[in-house]
NUKOL-659865 format. One record per residue (C-alpha): residue in one letter; residue number from 1; x, y, z. Coordinates in steps of 0.2 Angstrom, whole numbers, plus 2048, in hexadecimal, padded with zeros to 3 digits. Each point is the difference from the previous one (the first is absolute). Layout:
 bagu kollum   x   y   z
    A    NUM   X   Y   Z
...
# end
This chain:
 bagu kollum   x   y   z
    X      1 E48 478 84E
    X      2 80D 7FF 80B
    X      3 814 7FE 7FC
    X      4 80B 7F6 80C
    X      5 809 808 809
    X      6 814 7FF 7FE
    X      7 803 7FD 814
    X      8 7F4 7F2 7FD
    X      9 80A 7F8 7F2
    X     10 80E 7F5 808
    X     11 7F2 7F8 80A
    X     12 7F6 7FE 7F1
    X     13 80B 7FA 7F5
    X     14 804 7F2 80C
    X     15 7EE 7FB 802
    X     16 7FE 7FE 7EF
    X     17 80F 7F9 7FD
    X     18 7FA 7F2 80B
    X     19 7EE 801 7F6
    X     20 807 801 7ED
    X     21 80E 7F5 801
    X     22 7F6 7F0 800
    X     23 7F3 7FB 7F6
    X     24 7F7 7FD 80F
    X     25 7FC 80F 80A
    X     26 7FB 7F4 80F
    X     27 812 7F9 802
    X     28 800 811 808
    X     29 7FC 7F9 80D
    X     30 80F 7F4 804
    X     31 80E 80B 7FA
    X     32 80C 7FF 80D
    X     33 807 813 7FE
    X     34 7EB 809 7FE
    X     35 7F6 806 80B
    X     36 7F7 7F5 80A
    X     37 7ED 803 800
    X     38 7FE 7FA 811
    X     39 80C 80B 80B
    X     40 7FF 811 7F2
    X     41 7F6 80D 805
    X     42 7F1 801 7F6
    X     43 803 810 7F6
    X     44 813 7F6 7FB
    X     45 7F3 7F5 7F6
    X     46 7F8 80A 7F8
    X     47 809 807 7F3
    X     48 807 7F0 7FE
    X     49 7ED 7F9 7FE
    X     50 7FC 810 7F4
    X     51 80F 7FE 7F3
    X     52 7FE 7EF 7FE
    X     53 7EE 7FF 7FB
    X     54 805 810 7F5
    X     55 80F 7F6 7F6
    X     56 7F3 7F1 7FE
    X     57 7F3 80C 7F9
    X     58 80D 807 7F4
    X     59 808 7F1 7FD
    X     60 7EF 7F9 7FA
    X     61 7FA 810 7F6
    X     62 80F 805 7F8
    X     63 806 7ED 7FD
    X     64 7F6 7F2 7FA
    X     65 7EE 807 801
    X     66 803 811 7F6
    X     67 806 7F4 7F2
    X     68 7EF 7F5 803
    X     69 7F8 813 7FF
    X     70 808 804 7F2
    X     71 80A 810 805
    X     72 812 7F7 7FD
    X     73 807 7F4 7F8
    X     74 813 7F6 801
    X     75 809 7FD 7F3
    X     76 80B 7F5 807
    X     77 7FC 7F0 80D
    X     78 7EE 806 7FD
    X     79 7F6 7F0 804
    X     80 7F6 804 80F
    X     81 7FE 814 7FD
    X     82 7FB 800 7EE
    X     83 7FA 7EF 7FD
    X     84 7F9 7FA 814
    X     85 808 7F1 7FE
    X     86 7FF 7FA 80F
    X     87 7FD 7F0 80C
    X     88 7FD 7F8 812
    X     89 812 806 803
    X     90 800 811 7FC
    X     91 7F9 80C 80D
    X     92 7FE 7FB 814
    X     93 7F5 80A 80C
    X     94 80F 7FA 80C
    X     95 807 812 801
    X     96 7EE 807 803
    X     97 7FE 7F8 80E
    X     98 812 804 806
    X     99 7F8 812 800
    X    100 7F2 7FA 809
    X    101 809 7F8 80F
    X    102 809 812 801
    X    103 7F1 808 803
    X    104 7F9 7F3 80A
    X    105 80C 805 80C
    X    106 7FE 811 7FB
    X    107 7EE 801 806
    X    108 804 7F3 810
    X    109 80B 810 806
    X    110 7F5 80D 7FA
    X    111 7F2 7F6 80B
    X    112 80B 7FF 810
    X    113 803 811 7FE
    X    114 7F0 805 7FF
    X    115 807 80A 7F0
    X    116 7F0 803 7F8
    X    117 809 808 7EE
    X    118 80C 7F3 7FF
    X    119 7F0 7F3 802
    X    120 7F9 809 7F3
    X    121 810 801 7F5
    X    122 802 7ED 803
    X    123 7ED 7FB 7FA
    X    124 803 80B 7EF
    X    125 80F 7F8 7FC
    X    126 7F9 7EF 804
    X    127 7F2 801 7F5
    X    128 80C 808 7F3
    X    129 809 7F0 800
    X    130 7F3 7F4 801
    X    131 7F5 80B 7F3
    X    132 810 7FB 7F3
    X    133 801 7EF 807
    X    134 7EC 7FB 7FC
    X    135 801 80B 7EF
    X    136 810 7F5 7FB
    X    137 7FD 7EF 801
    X    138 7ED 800 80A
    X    139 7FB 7F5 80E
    X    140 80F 802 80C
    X    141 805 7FC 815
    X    142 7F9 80E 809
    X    143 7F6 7FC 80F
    X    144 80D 7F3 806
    X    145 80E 809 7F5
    X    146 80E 808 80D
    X    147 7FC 7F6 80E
    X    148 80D 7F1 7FE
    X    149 808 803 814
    X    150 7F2 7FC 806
    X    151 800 7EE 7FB
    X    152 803 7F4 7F4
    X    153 7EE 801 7F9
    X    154 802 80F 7F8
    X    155 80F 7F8 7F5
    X    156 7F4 7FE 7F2
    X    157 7F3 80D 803
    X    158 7F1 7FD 7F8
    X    159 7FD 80D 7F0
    X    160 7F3 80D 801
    X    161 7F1 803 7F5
    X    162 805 80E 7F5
    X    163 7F0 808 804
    X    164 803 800 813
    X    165 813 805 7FD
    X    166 7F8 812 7F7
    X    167 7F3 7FF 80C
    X    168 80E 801 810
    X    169 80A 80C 7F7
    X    170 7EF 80C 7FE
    X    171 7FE 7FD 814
    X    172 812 806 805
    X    173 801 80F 7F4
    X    174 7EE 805 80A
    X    175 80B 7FD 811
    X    176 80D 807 7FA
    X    177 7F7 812 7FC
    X    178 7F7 7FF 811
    X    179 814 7FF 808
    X    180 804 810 7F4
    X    181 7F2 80A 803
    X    182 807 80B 810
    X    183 80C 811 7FE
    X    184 812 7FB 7FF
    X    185 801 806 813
    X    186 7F7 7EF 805
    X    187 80D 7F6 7FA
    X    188 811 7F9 808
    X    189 811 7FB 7FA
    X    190 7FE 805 7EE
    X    191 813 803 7F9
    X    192 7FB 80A 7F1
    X    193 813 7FB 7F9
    X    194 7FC 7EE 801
    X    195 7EF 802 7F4
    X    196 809 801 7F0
    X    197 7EE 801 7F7
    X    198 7F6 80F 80B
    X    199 80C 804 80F
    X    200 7F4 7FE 80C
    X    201 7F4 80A 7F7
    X    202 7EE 7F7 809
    X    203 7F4 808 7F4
    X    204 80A 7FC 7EF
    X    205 800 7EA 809
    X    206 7EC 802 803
    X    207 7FF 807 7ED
    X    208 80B 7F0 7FB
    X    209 7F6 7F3 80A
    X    210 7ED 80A 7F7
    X    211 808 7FF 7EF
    X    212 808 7EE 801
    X    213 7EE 7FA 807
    X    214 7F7 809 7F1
    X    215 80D 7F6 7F4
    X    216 7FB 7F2 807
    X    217 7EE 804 800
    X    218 801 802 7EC
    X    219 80A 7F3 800
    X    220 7F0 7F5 806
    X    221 7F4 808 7F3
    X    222 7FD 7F4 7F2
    X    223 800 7F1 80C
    X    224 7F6 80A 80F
    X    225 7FB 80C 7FC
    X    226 7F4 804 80C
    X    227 80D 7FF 80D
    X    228 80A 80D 7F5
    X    229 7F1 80C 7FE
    X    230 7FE 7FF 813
    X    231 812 803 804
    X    232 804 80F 7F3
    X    233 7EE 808 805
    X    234 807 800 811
    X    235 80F 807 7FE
    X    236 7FD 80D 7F3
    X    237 7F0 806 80A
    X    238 809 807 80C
    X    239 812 807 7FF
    X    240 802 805 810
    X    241 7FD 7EC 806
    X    242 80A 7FC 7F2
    X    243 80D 80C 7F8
    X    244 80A 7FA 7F2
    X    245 80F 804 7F8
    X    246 7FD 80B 7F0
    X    247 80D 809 7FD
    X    248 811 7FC 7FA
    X    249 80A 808 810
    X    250 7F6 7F2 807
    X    251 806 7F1 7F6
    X    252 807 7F1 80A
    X    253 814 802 7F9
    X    254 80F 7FB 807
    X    255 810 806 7FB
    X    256 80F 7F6 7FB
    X    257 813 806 80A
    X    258 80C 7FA 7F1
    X    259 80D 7FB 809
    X    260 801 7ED 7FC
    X    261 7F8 7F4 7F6
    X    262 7F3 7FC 80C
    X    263 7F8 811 803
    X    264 802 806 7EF
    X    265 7F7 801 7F1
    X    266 7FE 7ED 7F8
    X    267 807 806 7ED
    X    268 80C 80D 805
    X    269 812 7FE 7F7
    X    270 809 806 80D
    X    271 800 7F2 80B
    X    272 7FD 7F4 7F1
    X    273 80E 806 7F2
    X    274 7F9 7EE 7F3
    X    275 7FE 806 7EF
    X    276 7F2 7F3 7FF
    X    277 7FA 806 814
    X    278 7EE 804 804
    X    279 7FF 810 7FB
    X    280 807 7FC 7ED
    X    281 7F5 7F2 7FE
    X    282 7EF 80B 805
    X    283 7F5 805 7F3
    X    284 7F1 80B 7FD
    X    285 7F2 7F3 7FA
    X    286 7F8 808 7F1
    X    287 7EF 7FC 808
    X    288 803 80E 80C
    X    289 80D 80A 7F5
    X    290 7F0 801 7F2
    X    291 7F4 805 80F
    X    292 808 80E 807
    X    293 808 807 7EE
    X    294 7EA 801 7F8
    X    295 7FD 809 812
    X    296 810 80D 7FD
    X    297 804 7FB 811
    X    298 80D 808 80A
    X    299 806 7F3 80B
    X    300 806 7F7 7F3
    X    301 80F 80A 7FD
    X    302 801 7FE 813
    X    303 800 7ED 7FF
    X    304 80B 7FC 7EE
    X    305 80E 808 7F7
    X    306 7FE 805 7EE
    X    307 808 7F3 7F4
    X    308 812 805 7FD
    X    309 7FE 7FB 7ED
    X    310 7EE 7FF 7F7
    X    311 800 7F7 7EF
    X    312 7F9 808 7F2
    X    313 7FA 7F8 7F0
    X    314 80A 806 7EE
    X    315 7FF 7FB 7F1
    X    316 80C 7F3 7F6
    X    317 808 7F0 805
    X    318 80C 7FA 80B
    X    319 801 810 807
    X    320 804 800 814
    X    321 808 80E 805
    X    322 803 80D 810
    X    323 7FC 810 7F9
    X    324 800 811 80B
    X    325 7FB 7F5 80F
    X    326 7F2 7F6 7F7
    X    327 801 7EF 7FB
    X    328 7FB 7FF 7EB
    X    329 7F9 7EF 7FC
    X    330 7F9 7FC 7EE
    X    331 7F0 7F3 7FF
    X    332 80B 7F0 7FD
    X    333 809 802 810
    X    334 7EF 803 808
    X    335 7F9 7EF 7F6
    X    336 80F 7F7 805
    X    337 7FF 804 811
    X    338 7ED 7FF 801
    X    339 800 7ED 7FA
    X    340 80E 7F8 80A
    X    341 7F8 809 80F
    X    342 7EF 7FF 7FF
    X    343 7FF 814 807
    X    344 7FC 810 7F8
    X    345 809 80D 802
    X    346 7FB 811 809
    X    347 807 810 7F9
    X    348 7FA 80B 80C
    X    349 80E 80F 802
    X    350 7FF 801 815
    X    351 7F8 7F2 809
    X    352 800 7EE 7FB
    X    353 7FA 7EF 80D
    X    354 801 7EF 7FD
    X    355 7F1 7F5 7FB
    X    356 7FC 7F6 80D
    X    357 806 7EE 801
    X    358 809 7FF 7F1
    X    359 80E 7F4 7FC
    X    360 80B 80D 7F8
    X    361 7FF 80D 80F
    X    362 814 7FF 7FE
    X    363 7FF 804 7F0
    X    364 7F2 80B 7FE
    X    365 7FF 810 7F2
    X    366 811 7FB 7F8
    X    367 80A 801 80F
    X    368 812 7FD 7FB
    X    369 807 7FC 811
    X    370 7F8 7ED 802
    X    371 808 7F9 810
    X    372 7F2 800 80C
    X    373 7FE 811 80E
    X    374 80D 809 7F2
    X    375 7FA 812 7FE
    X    376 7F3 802 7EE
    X    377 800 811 7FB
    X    378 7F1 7FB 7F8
    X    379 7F6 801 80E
    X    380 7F9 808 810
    X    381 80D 7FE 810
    X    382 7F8 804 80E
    X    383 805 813 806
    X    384 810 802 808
    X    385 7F7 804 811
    X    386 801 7ED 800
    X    387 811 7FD 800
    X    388 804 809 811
    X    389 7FE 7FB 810
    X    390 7F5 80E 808
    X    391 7F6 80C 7FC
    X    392 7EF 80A 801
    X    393 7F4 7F5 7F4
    X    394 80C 7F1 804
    X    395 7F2 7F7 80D
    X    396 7F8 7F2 80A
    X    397 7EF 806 7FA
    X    398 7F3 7F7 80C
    X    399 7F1 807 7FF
    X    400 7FC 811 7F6
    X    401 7F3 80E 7FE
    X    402 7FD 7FC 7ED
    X    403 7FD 7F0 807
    X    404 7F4 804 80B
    X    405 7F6 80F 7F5
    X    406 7FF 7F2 7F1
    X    407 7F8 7F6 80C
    X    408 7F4 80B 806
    X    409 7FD 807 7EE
    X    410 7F9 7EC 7FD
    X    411 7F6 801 80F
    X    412 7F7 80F 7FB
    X    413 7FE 7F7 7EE
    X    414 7F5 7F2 809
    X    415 7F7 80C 80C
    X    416 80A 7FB 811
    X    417 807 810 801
    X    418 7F9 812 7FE
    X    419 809 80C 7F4
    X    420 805 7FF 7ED
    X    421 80A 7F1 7FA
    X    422 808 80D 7F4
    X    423 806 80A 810
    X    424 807 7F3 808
    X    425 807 7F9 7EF
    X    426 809 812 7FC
    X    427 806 801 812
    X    428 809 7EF 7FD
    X    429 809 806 7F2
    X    430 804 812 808
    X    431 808 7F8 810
    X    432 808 7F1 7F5
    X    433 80A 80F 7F6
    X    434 803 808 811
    X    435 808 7F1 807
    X    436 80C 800 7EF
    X    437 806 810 801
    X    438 7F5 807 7F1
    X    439 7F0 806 808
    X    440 800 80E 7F7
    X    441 7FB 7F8 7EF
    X    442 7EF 7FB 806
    X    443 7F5 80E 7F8
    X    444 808 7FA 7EE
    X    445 800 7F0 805
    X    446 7EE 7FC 805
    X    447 7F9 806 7F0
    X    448 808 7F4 7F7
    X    449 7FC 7F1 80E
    X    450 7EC 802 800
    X    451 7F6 7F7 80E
    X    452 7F7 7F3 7F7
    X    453 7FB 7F3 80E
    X    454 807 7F2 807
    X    455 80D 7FC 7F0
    X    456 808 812 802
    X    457 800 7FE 814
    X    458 80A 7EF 801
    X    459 809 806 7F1
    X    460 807 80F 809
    X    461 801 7F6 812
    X    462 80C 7F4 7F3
    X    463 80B 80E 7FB
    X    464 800 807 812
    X    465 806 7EF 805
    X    466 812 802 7FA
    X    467 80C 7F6 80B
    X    468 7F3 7FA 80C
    X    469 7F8 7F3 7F2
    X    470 7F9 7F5 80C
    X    471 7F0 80A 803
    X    472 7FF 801 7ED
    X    473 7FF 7EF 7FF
    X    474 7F3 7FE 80F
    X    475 7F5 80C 7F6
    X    476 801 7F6 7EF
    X    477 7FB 7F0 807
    X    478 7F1 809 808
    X    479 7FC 80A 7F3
    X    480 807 7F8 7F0
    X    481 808 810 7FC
    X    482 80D 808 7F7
    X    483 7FB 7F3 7F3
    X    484 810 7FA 7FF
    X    485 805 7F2 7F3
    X    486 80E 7F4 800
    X    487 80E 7FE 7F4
    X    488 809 7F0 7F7
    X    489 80C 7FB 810
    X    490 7F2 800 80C
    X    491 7FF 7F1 809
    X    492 7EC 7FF 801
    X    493 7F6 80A 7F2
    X    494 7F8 80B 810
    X    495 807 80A 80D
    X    496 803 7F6 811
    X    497 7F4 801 80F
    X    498 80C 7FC 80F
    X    499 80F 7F9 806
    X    500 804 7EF 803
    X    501 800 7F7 80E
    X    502 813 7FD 804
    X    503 802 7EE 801
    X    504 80F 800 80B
    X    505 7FB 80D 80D
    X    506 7ED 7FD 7FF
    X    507 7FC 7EF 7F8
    X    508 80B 7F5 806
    X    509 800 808 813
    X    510 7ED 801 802
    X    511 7FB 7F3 7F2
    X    512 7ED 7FC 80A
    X    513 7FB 811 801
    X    514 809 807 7EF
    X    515 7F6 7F2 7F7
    X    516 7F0 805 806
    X    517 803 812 7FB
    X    518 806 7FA 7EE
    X    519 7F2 7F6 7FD
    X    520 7F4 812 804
    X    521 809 807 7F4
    X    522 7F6 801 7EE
    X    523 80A 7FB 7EF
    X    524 7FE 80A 7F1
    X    525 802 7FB 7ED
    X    526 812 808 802
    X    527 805 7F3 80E
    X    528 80A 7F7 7F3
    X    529 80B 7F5 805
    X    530 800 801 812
    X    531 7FE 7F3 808
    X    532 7F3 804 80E
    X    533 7F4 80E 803
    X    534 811 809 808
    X    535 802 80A 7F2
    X    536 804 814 7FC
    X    537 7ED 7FC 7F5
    X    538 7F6 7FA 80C
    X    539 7F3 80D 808
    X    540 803 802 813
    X    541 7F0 803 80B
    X    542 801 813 7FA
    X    543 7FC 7FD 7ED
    X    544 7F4 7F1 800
    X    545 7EF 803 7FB
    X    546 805 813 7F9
    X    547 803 7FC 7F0
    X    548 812 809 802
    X    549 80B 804 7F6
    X    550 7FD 7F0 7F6
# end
């Protein structure tokens, strides 16, 4: 991983300026005082193309979906991270296509210029994008998407079969390796300052594009899977065709500057100063808190601060006391608590999350400070890493070797790759604690983390998913693991299955062709009260037939 440079940060830091500010990222596009994509050289995008598909990553894995996933919770304003109450207004592809255009006109100069990395670098992130756009919400524009200049019947693109959508994505990842696949002398115009992922680094790209495609491949495997055992037999069979990335150094991070609001870490307190700010209304989720504490595992003391106070049970009545830094409670005070709250209460000395989706999070294990986002010294802040602005385990984590090592450990478990599952599986783990600073634990820590099939593998690829949720998600759907259950505020009794179509920027815009995706779309008995098959429980293309997760 690479860190951007400090040269590079004025320039940055305007660009995402122009990204961040707007809940929009295309209104990029329009700002009067950004660069404009049509008259930048191509390498002035590219950082610009890179950071904001990174904040969108991270804003999704370290925002709504890591409460869906069960590795945070809120305890304040908590509705759509802890309980996925969400709607036809909630999340818009809009921005994700803004994106798109950028790289659109990213891979129009790349072409002109006979640029074969940047053609290369274009078709990666362009499936990137699109990958998250189809995994979302499901059918989506993509054939007709980006082509609105050319004429006013592409205003409402028609939307793509979500099967062709993976199936084009699969086809420019395979381009896009063939572009790679020269000695770094071949190539032209690479600004290695500008690449704020590899800096220019052609081999590390070609590694991204193999291991995004062999996501995508698994990604396939309880709907197609003989599409998936083709694909992952092609590219494991032969490394030099196909090399992955498989070791930490390799990960696709990108590094935040610090200097504003815009290019810094989303909870940091030193641009947001709130008592009730992101950072202090961020919780451990017990779910993950419990996982990681049975495994002794050391990145939880990477990811969560120990509990200033622990609670500790004495007898009598009455009794509720600071003593020596503990916090005595006899059982009546434990009773009273437990009845009007409907919680337990969790004396565990170090580590303590908050259930999922309950309607006390603010005031969970007898937290005395009950204004929403105040601190509870009764339970797990996240680490203090998390309130700067910068710093070394403070990334937009894209893609990653754990990632990719999981996935091949699963491959190997249904024969499409050769080598041991439980290689691939400890390998995962080893360059999952690399990556968070604490490598050095994994002889300890693997005895105490068996492989045991596919359970242990998505388990651990769960846990590896910290801040980078999304592709947690993706795997739970597939998979129906973790087996993750919901709690009392939980709008449905089941975890979602996509996003919404957005009824402003999608429904009411492209009403035809939204309509006919809608009606593709299969209802669940967790469908509820929505009023068409346009719900976050409805089964996209992806999911009917499998039987997954529900």
């Amino acid at each position: 991983m690479y860190k951007i440079r400090n040269k590079f940060g004025i320039l940055l830091t305007l660009m995402l300026t122009l990204v961040i500010s707007c809940q929009d990222l295309d209104e990029l596009n329009i700002n009067p005082n950004g660069v404009d994509p049509e008259t930048a050289d191509l390498n002035l995008l590219m950082p610009t193309i890179l950071t904001s598909v990174g904040q969108t990553v991270l804003r999704l894995g370290f925002g709504d979906l890591a409460g869906v996933m069960q590795h945070t919770q809120y305890d304040g304003w908590s509705g759509g991270h802890n309980d996925y109450d969400w709607d036809n207004q909630d999340q818009s592809w809009s921005g994700y296509y803004g994106i798109l255009r950028n790289i659109d006109e990213y891979y129009n100069k790349a072409v002109e210029g006979e640029y074969e990395f940047h053609q290369g670098v274009a078709l990666i992130m362009k499936s990137y994008t699109f990958g998250y756009i189809t995994d979302l919400w499901g059918d989506a524009p993509y054939t007709d998407a980006l082509k609105a200049e050319e004429g006013p019947e592409y205003f409402k693109p028609a939307y793509d079969d979500q099967k062709d959508i993976y199936a084009g994505i699969l086809a420019d990842l395979e381009t896009a390796n063939t572009l790679l696949s020269k000695g770094k002398s071949s190539y032209e115009n690479i600004n290695s300052t500008q690449d704020v992922l590899y800096k220019g680094d052609v081999d590390k790209w070609r590694k991204f594009a193999n291991s995004l495609a062999l996501r995508y491949y698994m990604r396939l495997s309880a709907k197609e899977p003989g599409i998936a055992e083709e694909g992952i037999r092609k590219i494991t069979s032969d490394p030099d065709m196909y090399p992955l990335i498989t070791k930490a150094s390799e990960d696709a991070n990108i590094s935040f500057i610090g200097s504003s609001p815009s290019d810094s870490w989303p909870s940091n307190t030193f641009f947001d100063k709130d008592p009730s700010g992101n950072y202090m209304r961020t919780k451990m989720c017990a779910t993950l808190v419990d996982a990681l504490q049975d495994l002794n595992d050391p990145r939880l003391g990477v990811w969560a601060n120990k509990i200033e106070i622990p609670l500790v049970l004495v007898p009598g009545t009455g009794v509720d006391e600071i003593v020596n830094g503990e916090r005595h409670i006899s059982q009546d005070v434990v009773d009273d608590y437990e009845t009007n709250w409907n919680l337990s209460v969790d004396y565990d000395p170090e580590y303590v999350g908050i259930p999922p989706s309950v309607f006390a999070a603010p005031q969970y294990n007898l937290n005395p400070n009950l204004e929403q986002g105040v601190y509870n010294p009764h339970a797990s802040q996240l680490n203090d890493i998390y309130k700067e602005t910068a710093g070394p385990l403070l990334l937009m984590r894209i893609i990653s070797s754990a990632e990719v090592n999981f996935i091949l450990s699963e491959a190997a478990l249904y024969g499409w790759a050769t080598g041991s599952p439980e290689n691939y599986y400890a390998e995962g783990i080893r360059q999952s604690l690399r990556a968070w600073g604490v490598g050095s634990k994994f002889d300890d820590y693997i005895t105490g983390a068996p492989y045991s099939g596919l359970e242990s593998i998505i388990e651990q690829k769960w846990i590896a998913s910290w801040t980078a949720a999304a592709e947690a998600w993706f795997d739970y759907r597939r998979t129906g693991l973790p087996d993750l259950q919901t709690g009392e505020s939980a709008k449905r009794e089941a975890l979602p299955l996509r996003f919404y179509y957005h009824y402003d920027s999608e429904i009411t815009l492209n009403p035809e062709n939204a309509a006919a995706a809608i009606d593709k779309l299969e209802p669940t008995e967790f469908k509820g009260s929505d009023v068409s098959n346009n719900s976050a429980w409805s089964k996209i293309w992806l999911l009917q037939g499998t039987g997954k997760p529900y």
